[in-house]
GUPAMI-832172 format. One record per atom (N, C-alpha, C): residue in one letter; x, y negated, z. Coordinates in steps of 0.1 Angstrom, whole numbers, padded with zeros to 4 digits, always signed. Atoms other than C-alpha are relative to their C-alpha. Layout:
BEGIN
AXYZ ...
//
This chain:
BEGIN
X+0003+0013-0006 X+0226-0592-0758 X-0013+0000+0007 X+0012+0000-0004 X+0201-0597-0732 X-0007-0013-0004 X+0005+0012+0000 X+0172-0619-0736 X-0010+0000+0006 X+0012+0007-0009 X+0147-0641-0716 X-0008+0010-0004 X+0013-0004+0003 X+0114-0620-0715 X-0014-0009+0003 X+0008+0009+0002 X+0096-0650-0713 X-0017+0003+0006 X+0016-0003-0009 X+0068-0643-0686 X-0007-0010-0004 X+0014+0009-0004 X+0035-0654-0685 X+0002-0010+0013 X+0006+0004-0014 X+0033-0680-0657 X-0010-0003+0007 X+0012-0009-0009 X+0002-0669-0647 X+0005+0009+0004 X-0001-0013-0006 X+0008-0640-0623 X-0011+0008+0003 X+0008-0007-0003 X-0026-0637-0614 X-0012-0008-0006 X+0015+0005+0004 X-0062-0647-0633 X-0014+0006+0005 X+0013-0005-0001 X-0093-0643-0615 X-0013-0009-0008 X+0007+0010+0008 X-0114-0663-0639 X+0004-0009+0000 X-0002+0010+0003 X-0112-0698-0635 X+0013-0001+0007 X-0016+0001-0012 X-0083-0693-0607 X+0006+0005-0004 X-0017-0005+0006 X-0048-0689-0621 X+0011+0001+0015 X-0012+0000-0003 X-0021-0683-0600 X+0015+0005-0002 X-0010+0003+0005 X+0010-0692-0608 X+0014+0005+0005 X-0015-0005-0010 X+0046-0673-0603 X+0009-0007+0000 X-0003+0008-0010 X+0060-0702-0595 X-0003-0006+0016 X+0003+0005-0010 X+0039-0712-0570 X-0004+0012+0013 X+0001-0007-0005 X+0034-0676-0561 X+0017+0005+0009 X-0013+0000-0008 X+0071-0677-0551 X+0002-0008+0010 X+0000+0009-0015 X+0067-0705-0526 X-0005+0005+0007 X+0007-0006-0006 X+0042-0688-0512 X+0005+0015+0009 X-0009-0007-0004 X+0066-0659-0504 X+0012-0006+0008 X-0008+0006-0012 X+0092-0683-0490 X-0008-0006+0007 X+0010+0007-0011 X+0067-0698-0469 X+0000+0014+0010 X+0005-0009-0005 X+0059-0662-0458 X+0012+0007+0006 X-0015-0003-0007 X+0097-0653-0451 X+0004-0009+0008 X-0005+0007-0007 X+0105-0682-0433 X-0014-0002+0013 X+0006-0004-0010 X+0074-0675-0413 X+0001+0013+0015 X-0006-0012-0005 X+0084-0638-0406 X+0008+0001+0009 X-0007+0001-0008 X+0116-0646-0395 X+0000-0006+0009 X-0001+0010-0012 X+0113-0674-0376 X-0010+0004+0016 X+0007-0007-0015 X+0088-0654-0353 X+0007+0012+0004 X-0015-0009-0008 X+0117-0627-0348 X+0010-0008+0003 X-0013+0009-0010 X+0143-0654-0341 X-0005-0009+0010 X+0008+0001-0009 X+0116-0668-0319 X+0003+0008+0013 X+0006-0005-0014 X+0112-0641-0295 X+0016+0002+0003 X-0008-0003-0009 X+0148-0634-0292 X+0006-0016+0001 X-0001+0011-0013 X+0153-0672-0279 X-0009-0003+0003 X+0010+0004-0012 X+0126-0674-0257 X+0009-0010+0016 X-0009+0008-0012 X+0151-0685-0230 X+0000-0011-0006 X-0001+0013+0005 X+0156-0714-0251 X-0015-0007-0002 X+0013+0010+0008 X+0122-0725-0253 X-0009+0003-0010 X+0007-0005+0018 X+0112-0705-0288 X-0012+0008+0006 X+0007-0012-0002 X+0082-0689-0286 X-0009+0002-0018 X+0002-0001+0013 X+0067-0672-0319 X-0013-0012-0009 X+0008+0007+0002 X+0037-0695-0322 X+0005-0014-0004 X-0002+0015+0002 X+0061-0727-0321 X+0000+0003-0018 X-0005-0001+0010 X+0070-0715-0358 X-0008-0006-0006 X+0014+0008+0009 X+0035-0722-0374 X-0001-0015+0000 X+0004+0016+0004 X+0036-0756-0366 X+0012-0006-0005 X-0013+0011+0007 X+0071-0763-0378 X-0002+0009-0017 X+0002-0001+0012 X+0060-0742-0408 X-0012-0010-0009 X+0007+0013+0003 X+0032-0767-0413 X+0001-0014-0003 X-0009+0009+0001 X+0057-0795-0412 X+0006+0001-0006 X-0014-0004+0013 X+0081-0780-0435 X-0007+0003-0013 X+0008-0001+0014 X+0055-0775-0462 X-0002-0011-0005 X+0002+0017+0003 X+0045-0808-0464 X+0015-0005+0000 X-0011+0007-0001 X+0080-0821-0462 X+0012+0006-0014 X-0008-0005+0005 X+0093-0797-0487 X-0009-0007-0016 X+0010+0004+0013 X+0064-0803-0514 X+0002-0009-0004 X-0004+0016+0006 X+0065-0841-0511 X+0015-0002-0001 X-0017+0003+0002 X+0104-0843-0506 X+0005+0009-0013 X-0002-0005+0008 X+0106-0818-0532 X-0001-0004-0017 X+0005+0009+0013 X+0089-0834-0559 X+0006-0011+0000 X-0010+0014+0001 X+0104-0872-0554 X+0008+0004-0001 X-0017-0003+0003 X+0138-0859-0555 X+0000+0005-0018 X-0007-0007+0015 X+0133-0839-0592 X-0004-0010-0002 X+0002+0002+0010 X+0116-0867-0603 X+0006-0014+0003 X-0003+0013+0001 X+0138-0899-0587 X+0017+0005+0000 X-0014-0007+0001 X+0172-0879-0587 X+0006+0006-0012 X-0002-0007+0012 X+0168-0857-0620 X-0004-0001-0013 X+0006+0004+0009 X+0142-0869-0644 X-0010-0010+0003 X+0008+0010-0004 X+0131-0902-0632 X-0008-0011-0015 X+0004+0004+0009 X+0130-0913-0669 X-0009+0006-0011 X+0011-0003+0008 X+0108-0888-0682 X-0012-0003+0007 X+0010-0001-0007 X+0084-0886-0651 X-0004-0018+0000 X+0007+0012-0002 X+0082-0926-0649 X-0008-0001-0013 X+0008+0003+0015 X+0069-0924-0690 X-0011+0012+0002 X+0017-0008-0001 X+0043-0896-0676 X-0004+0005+0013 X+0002-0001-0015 X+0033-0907-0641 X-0007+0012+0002 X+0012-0007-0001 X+0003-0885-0642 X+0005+0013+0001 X-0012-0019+0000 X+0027-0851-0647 X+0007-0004+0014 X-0014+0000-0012 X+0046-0863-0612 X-0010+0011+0013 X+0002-0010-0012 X+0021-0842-0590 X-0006+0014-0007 X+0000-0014+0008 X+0019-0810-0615 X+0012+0010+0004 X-0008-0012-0003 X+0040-0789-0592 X+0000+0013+0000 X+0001-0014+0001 X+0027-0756-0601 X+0008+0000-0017 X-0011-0001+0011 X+0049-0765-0634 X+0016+0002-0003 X-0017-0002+0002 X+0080-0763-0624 X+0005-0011+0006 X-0011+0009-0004 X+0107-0786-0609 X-0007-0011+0008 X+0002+0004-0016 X+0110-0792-0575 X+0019+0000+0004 X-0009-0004-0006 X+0144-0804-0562 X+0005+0004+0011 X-0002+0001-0008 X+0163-0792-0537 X+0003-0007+0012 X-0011+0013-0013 X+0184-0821-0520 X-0015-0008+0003 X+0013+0008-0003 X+0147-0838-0524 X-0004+0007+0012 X+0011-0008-0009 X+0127-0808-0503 X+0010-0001+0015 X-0003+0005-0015 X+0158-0814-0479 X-0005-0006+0006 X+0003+0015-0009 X+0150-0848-0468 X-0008+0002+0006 X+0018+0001-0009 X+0115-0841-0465 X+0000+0009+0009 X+0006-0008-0008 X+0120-0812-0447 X+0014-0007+0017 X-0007+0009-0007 X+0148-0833-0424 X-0013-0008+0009 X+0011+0009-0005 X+0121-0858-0420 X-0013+0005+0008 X+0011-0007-0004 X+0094-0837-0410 X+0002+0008+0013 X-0006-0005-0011 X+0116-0818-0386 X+0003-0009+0011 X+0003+0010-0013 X+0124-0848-0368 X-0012-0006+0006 X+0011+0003-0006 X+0089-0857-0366 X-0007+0009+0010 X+0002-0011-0012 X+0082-0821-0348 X+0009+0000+0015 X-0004+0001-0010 X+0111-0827-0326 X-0006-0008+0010 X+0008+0014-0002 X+0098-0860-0318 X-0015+0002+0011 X+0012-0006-0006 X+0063-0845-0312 X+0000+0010+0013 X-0005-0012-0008 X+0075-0813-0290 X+0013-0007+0012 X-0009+0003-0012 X+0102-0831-0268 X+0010+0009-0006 X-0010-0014+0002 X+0128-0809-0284 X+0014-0015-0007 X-0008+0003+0007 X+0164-0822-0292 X-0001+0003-0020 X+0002-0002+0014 X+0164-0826-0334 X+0012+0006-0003 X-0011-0012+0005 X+0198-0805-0338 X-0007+0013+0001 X+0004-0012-0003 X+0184-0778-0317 X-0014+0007-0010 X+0008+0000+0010 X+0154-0780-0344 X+0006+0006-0012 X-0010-0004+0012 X+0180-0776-0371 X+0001+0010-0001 X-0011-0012-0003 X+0200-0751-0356 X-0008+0011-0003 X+0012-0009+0001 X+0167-0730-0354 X-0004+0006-0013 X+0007-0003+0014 X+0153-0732-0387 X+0007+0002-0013 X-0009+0001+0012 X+0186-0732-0410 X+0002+0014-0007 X-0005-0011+0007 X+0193-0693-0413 X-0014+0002-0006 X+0008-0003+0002 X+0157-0693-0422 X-0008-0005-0015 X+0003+0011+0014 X+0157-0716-0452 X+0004+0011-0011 X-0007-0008+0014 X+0182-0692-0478 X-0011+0010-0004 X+0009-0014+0010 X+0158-0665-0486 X-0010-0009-0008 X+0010+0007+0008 X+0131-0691-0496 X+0006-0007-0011 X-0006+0003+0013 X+0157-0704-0519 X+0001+0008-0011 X+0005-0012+0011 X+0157-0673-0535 X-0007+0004-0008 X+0016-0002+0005 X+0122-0672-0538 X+0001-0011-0014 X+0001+0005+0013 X+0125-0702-0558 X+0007+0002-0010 X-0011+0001+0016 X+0155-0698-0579 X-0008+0011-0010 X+0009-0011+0011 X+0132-0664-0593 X-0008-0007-0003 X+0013+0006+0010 X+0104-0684-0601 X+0002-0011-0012 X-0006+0006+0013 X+0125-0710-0621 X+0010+0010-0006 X-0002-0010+0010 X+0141-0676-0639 X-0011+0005-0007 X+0011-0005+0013 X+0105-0662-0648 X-0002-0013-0005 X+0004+0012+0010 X+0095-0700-0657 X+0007-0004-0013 X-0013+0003+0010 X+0129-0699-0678 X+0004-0014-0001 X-0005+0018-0003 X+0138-0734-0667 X+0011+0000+0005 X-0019+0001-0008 X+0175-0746-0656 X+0005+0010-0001 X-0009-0009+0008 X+0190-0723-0680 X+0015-0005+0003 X-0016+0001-0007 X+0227-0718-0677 X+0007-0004-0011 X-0010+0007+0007 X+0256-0732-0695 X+0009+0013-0013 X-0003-0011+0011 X+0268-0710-0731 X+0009+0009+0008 X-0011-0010-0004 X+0287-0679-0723 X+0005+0009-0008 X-0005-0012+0010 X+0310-0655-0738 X-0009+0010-0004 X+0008-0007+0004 X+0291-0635-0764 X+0003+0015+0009 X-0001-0012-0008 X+0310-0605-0743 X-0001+0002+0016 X-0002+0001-0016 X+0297-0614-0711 X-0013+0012+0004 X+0010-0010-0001 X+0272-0582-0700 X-0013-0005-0003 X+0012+0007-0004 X+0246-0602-0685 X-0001-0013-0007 X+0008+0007+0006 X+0246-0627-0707 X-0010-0002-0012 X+0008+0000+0002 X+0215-0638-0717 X-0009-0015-0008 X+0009+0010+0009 X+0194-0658-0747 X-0009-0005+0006 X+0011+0012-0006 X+0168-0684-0736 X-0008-0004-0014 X+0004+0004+0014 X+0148-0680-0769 X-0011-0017+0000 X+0007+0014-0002 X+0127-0714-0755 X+0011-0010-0007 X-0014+0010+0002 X+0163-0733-0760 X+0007+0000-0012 X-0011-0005+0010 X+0185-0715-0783 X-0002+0014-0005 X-0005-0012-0001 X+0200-0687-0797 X+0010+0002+0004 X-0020-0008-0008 X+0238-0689-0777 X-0008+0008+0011 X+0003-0007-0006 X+0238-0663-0753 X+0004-0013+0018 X-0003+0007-0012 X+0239-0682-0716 X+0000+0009+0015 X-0001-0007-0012 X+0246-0674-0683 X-0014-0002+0006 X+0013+0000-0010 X+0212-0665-0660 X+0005-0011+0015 X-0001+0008-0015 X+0222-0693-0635 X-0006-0002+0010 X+0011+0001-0009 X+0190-0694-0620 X+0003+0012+0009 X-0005-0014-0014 X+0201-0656-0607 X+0012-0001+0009 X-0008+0003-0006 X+0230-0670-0598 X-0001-0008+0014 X+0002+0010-0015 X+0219-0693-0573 X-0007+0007+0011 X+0011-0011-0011 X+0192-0670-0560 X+0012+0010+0012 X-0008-0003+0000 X+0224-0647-0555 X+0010-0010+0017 X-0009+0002-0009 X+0248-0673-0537 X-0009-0009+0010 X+0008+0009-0008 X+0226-0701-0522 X-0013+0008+0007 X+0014+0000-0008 X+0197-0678-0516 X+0006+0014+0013 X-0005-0012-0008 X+0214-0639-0502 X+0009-0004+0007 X-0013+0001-0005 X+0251-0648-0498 X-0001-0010+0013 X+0004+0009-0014 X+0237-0676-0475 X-0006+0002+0013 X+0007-0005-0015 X+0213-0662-0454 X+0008+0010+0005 X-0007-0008+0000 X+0237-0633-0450 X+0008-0008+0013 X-0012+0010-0012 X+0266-0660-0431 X-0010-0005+0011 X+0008+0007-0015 X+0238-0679-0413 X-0006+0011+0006 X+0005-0007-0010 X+0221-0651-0400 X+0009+0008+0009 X-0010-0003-0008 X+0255-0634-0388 X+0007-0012+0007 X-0004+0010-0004 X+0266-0668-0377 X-0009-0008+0013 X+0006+0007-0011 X+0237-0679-0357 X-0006+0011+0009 X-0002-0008-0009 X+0236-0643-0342 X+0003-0003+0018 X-0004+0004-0012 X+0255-0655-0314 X-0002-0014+0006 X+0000+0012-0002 X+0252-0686-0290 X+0014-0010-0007 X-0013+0014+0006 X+0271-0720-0309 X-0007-0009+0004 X+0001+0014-0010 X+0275-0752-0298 X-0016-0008-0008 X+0007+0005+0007 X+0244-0775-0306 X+0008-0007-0019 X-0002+0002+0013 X+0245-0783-0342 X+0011+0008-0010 X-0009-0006+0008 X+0272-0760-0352 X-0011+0006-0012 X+0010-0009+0009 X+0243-0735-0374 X-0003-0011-0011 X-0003+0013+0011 X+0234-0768-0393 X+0008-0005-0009 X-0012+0001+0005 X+0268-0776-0398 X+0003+0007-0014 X-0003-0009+0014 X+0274-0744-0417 X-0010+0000-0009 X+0009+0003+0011 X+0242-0747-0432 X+0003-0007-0015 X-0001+0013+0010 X+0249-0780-0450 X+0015+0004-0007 X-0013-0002+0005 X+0288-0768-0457 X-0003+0014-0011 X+0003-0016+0007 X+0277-0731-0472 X-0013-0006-0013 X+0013+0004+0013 X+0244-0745-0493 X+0011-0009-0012 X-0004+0007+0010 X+0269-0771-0507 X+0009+0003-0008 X-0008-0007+0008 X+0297-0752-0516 X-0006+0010-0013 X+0010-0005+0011 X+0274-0725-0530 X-0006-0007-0016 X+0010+0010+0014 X+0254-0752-0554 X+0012-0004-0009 X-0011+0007+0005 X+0288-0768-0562 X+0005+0012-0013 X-0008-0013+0009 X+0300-0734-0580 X-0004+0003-0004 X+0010-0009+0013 X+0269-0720-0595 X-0004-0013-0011 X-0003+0012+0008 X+0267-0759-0610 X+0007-0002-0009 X-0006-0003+0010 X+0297-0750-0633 X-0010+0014-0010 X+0003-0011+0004 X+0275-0721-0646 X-0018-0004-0004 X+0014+0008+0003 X+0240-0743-0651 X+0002-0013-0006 X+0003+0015+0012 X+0231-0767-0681 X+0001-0013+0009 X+0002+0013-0003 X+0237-0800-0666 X-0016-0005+0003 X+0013+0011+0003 X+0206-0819-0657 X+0004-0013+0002 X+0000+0013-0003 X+0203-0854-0665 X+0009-0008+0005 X-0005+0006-0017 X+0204-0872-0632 X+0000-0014-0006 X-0001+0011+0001 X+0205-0904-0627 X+0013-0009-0003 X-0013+0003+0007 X+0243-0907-0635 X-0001+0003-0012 X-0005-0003+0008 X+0242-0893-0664 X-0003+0017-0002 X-0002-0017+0000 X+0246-0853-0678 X+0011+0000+0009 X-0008+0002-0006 X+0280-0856-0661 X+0008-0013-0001 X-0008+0011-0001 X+0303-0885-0645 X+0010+0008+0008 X-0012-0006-0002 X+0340-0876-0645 X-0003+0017+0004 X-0003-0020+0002 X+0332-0838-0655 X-0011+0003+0012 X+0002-0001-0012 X+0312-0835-0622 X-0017-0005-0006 X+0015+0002+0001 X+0268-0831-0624 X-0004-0002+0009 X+0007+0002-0011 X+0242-0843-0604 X-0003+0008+0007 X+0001-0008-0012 X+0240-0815-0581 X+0009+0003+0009 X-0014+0002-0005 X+0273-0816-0578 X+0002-0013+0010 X+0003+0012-0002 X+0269-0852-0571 X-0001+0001+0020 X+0013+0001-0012 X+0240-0847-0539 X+0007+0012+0007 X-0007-0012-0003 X+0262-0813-0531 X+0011-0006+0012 X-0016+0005-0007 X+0294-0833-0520 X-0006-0013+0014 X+0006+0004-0012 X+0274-0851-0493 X-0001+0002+0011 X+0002-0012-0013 X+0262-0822-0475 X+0012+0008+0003 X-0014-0006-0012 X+0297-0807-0470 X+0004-0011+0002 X-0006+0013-0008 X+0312-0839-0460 X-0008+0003+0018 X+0006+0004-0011 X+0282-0842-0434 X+0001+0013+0007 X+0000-0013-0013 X+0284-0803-0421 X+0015+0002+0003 X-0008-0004-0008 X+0318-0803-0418 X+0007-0010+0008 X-0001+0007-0013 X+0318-0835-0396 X-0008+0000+0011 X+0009-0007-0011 X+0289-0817-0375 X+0005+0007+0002 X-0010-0011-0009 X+0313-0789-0368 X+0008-0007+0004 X-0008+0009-0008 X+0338-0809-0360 X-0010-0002+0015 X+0004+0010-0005 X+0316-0829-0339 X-0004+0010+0013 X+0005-0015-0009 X+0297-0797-0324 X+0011+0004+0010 X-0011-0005-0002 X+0330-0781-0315 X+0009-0006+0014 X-0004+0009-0012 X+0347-0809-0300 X-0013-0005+0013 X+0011+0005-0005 X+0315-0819-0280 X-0003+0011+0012 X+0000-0014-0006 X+0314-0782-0268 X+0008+0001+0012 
//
């Protein structure tokens, strides 16, 4: 039976300065979605991209992911611990940052750059979607060394499954690798072969929002419930499930939409 090895989250101590492998993992999806975005840059230059525009939409998307990030875990997931300890709601080198939250914000923040730049806000989208999955990755590893959003019990004869000596002793599934896995590789994988070629405005989006939600939706049977503001589950179904079933509705009425529009 495997078990948690229960990192330090410190990664790095230079005396008074800690840094944190949590926060050292954002700092990596920051640095991948910089990377790429200045090689999918130069090859649409026709379009307008050039590698410099990235920096400022990476500047936008930090802020939009941080603050959107945080309100969402703590008005979506644990609004009732974080309202009984306001003072913990901007301790994000601790852990829990949601996703559907850092969407919005980074939604919002995108339309603010389009806004700024003269640029259609799809064509914004379209741009920056294959470029989001790996930084998911990033984080799902930092909440596995953190050992947080442990997974749901699993067959004692399951290989990889894995004790969470913080929680329990049943053996559980590593869910957190799970997601890293489908929402963070499996995804960028589709969108980067998918936004390869020219698609209609907003199709890349589309799939975005349909592939992220599917993904979460499945590795969601395989992750402890959180909370949420429903409840642990309503009608069998968790809050990510919940926030999940939104974003494929909405990407696959942007394909649609794209498509026909085309």
């Amino acid at each position: 039976m495997l078990i948690h090895p229960q990192f330090d989250p410190v990664a790095i101590a230079i005396g008074p300065l800690a840094v944190r492998w949590y926060g050292l993992m954002y700092l990596i999806a920051f640095l991948a979605f910089m990377l790429l975005g200045r090689y999918r840059a130069r090859q649409n230059v026709l379009n307008g991209w050039l590698p410099r525009d990235v920096d400022d939409l990476l500047f936008f998307g930090v802020i939009g992911v941080i603050v959107g990030g945080r309100l969402g875990e703590v008005l979506f997931f644990q609004p009732g611990y974080y309202f009984a300890h306001p003072l913990e709601i901007p301790a994000v080198w601790k852990g829990g940052m949601s996703f559907h939250g850092g969407f919005l914000g980074v939604l919002a923040a995108v339309w603010y750059y389009a806004r700024k730049t003269d640029r259609a806000w799809l064509d914004v989208t379209d741009f920056i979607a294959p470029l989001i999955p790996l930084g998911l990755a990033a984080g799902r590893i930092g909440n596995f060394i953190n050992g947080e959003l442990w997974g749901r019990p699993a067959d004692p004869g399951l290989p990889w499954a894995m004790i969470f000596p913080q929680v329990d002793t049943l053996p559980r599934h590593p869910s957190q690798l799970y997601q890293a896995g489908l929402e963070g590789l499996a995804l960028f994988v589709l969108l980067w072969w998918f936004a390869a070629r020219p698609r209609p405005r907003g199709a890349v989006s589309g799939a975005f929002l349909i592939g992220y939600g599917v993904f979460r939706s499945v590795a969601e049977f395989f992750r402890n419930p959180d909370e949420g503001i429903f409840g642990v589950l309503t009608f069998g179904i968790s809050m990510g499930q919940w926030l999940s079933l939104p974003m494929i509705l909405a990407g696959a009425a942007l394909m649609i939409w794209s498509y026909r529009r085309r």
